[in-house]
C-alpha positions in Angstrom: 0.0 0.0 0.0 1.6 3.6 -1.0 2.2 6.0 1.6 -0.9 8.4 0.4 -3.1 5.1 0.4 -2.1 4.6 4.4 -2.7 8.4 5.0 -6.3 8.1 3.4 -7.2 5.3 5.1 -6.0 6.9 8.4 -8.0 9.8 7.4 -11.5 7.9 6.6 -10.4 6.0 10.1 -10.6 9.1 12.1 -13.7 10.5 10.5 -15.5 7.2 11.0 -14.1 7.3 15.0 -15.4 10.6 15.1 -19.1 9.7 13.6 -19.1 6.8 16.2 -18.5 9.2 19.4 -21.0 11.9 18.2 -23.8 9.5 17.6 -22.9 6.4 19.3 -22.4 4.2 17.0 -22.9 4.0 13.3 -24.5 0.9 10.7 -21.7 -0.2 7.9 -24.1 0.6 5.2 -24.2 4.3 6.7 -20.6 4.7 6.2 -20.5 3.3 3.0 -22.9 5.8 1.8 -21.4 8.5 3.7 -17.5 8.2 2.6 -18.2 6.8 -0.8 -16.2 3.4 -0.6 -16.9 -0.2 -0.2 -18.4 -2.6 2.4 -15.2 -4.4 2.3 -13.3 -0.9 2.7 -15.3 -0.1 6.1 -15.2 -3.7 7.2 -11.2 -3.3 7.5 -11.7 0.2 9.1 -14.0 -1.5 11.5 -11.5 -3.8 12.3 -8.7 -1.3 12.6 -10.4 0.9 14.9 -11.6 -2.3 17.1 -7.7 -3.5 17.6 -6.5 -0.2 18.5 -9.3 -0.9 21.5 -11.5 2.7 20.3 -14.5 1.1 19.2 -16.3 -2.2 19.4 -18.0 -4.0 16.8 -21.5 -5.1 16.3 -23.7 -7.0 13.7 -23.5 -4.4 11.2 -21.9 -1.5 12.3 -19.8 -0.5 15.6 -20.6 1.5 18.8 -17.6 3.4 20.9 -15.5 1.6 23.4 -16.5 3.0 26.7 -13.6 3.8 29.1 -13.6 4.3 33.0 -12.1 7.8 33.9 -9.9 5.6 36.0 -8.2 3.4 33.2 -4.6 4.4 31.9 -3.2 2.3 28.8 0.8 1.3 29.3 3.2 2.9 27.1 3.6 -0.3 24.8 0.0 -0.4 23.8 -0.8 3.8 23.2 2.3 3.5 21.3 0.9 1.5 18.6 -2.4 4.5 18.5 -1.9 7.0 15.3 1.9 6.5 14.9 1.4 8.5 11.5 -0.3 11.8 13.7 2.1 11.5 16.5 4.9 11.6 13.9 3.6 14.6 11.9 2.8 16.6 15.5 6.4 16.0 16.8 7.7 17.4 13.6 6.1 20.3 14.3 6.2 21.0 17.3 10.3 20.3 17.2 10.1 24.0 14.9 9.0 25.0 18.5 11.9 24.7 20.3 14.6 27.8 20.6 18.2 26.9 20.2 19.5 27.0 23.9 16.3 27.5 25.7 15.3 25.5 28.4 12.6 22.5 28.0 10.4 20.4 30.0 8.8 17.1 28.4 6.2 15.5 30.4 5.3 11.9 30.0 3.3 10.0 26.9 3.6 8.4 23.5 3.7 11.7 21.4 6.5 13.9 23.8 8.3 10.6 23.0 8.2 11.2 19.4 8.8 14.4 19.8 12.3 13.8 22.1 13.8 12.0 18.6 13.2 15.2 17.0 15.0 17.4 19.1 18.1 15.7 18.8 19.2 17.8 16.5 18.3 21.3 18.1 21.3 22.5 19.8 22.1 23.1 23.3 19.0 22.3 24.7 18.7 21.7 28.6 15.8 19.0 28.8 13.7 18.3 32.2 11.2 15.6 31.8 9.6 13.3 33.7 9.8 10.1 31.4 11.8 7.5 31.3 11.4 7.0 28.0 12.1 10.2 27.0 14.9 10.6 28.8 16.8 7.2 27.5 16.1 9.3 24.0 18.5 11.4 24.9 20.9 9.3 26.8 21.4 6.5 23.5 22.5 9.4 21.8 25.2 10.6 23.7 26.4 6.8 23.5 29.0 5.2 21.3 27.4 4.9 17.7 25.4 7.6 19.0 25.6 11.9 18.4 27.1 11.8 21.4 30.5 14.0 22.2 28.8 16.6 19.2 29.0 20.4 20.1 25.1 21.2 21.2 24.1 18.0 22.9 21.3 18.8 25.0 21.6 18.6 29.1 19.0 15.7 30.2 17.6 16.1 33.6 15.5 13.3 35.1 13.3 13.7 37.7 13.3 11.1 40.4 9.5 9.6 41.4 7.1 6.2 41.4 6.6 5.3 38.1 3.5 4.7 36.8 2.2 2.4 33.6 2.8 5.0 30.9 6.7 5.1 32.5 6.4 8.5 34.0 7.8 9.5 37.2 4.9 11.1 39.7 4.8 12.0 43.1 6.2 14.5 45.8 10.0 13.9 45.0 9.1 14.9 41.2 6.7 17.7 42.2 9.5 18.9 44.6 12.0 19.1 41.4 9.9 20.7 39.3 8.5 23.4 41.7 12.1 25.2 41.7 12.5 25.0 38.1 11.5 27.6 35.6 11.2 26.6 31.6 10.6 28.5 28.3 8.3 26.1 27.0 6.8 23.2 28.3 5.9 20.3 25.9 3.3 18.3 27.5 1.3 15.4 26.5 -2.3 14.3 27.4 -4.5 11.7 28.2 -7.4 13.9 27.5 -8.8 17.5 26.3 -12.0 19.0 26.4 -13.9 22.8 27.0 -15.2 21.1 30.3 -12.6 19.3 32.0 -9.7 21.3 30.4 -6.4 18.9 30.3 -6.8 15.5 32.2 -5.4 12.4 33.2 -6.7 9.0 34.8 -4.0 9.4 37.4 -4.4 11.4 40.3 -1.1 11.9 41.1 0.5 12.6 37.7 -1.6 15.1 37.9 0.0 17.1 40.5 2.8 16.5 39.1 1.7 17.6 35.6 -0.1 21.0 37.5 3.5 22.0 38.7 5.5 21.6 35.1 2.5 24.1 34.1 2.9 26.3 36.9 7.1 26.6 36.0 6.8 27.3 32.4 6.4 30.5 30.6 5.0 28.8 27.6 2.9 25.6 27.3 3.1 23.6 24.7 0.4 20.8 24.2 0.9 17.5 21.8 -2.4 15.7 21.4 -3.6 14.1 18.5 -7.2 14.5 17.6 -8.2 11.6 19.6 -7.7 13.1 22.6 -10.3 15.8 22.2 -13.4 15.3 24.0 -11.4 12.1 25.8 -11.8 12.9 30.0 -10.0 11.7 32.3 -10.7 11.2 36.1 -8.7 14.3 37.5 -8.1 18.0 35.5 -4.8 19.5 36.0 -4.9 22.8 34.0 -7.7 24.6 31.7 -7.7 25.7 28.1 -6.6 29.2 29.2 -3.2 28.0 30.6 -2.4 26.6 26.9 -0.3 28.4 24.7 -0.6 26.1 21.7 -2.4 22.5 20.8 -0.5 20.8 18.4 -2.5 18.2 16.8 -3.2 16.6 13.3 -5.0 16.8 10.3 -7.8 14.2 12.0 -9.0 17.2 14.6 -12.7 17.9 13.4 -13.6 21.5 11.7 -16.0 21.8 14.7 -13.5 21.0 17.2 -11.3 23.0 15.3 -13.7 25.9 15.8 -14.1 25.2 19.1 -10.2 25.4 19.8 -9.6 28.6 17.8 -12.4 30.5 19.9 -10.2 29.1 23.4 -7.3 29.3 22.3 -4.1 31.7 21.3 -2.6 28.7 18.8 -3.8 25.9 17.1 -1.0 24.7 14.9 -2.6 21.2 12.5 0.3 19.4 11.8 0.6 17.5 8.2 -1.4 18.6 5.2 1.2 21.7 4.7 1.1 22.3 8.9 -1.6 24.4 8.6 -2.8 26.6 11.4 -2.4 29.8 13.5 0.6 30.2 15.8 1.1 31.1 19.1 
């Protein structure tokens, strides 16, 4: 399958995810009608959508996967959800960050992503909170690696209990971040909505993800568009502490809408990165 195939079919995916939250669940025939393509084609969409654990299937059609506010995936599994979207958003946001300034990367799938792409932005001094991220940085300053290259960025880790998706929570992290100040703050969420602002299923990532937003001057979300409307069982900050949403071309115009009105920046990565800045 070409690579504009595979961005189609991610494309019908997410508009058929989307028609399934809004109304609840949707008949085959519906979304054959609807998107102009075959049974067989929706079957296989159905069926995508159902192993990435979004949407359950039922004779003829599918309904939404309902979550408890409590549940929180482990990194292995989110990181097989929209690979292509959480590419194209850490692309973008990497434009973001200023030579020499100083960073904080909280936890998740997409700041992940986005640590790979910052390898190449010079003399960066990184705070973060994940384990994953952080062992980014550190295979590169190993043999083979880009290690020993003028610019390397400065990696600090914070200490903490670590929880499934590998971040480190708790009092000794909040403690860390609390005397740290950062230009921009790239943080990932569980979910995003007008109501519940930025929120997470765990209560006390939370606190530790309401102090990286207290110590930056700038926050920088990465979400792609299935974390709108997702809520999670504890809020951490509103829409009006976020600089900018990075997200992809799956967002919804109506979401879309809704984010401009909220929001200083809304930058839609892939497609030409469209979107206002901060």
């Amino acid at each position: 399958m070409s690579e504009n195939q595979n961005l189609l079919a991610e494309q019908r995916r997410a508009l058929i995810l989307d028609e399934v939250r809004r109304r609840g669940g949707v008949r085959v025939n519906e979304l054959t009608r609807k998107l102009n393509v075959s049974d067989m084609t929706i079957r296989r969409d159905l069926d995508a959508l159902a192993r990435q654990g979004v949407i359950e299937k039922v004779h003829g059609g599918a309904v939404p996967v309902v979550e408890a506010s409590t549940h929180e995936p482990g990194f292995e599994a989110k990181s097989t959800l929209e690979p292509t979207a959480k590419e194209d958003i850490a692309r973008a946001a990497a434009a973001m960050a200023v030579p020499g300034s100083a960073i904080a990367l909280s936890g998740g799938t997409t700041t992940y992503a986005l640590a790979r792409h910052l390898l190449d932005v010079p003399d960066l001094t990184v705070v973060t909170n994940s384990v994953r991220v952080a062992d980014v940085f550190h295979a590169a300053q190993r043999p083979g690696g880009s290690g020993g290259r003028p610019g390397a960025a400065t990696v600090v880790l914070t200490g903490g209990v670590r929880t499934p998706s590998d971040s480190l929570v708790g009092p000794v992290a909040d403690r860390a971040i609390a005397q740290l100040h950062f230009d921009v703050l790239f943080l990932g969420v569980h979910g995003i909505s007008v109501e519940a602002g930025l929120s997470t299923p765990n209560l006390a990532e939370a606190e530790t993800n309401r102090r990286f937003v207290s110590s930056a001057r700038r926050v920088v979300v990465v979400a792609d568009h299935t974390k709108w409307g997702t809520v999670g069982l504890s809020s951490f900050a509103s829409l009006d502490e976020v600089s900018t949403l990075v997200t992809d071309a799956g967002l919804p115009a109506a979401a879309r809408a809704e984010i401009e009105e909220r929001l200083p920046g809304l930058l839609v990565a892939g497609r030409g990165d469209e979107g206002a800045g901060p």
